[in-house]
C-alpha positions, 0 to 999 in steps of 0.5 A: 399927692393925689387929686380927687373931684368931689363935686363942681368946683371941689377937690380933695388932695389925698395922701397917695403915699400910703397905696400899692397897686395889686394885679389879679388874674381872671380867677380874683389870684394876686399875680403881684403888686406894683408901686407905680400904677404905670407898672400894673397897667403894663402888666395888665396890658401885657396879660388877657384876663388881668386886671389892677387894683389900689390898696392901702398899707396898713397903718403903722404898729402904734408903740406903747410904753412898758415899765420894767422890773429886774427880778432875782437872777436865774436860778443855775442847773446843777452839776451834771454826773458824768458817769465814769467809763466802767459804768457806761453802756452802748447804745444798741440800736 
């Protein structure tokens, strides 16, 4: 959990367990992301021009409930002919 100051004598505790760190480059280019904020100053640090920003995770996909239904089973492919040898031809290509 993270501390944020709202005003005088006010603080909000945030979920800090949902952000990432994202290190830029100058041109606005991902250069990688970090899960510790310690990570992406050093790679700041290590790296002229770049620069780190929070970002959050998406939120979870939300599962849903879908009823099914069997239905009649696959219908099956015929038979194949097989042609027998004397009506075979070669494939020239």
């Amino acid at each position: 959990m993270g501390l944020k100051l709202r005003e005088k004598n006010e603080i909000e505790i945030r979920d800090t367990s949902d952000i990432y760190y994202v290190v830029l480059n100058e041109n606005g280019k991902v250069r990688c992301h970090c899960g510790e904020e310690q990570d992406a100053q050093m790679i700041v640090s290590m790296n002229p021009g770049c620069y780190y920003r929070i970002a959050h995770y998406p939120d979870p996909p939300k599962v849903i409930t879908v009823s099914s239904q069997e239905m009649e089973q696959d219908k099956q492919l015929n038979s194949q002919n097989i042609l027998p040898d004397r009506q075979q031809e070669p494939l020239n290509l």
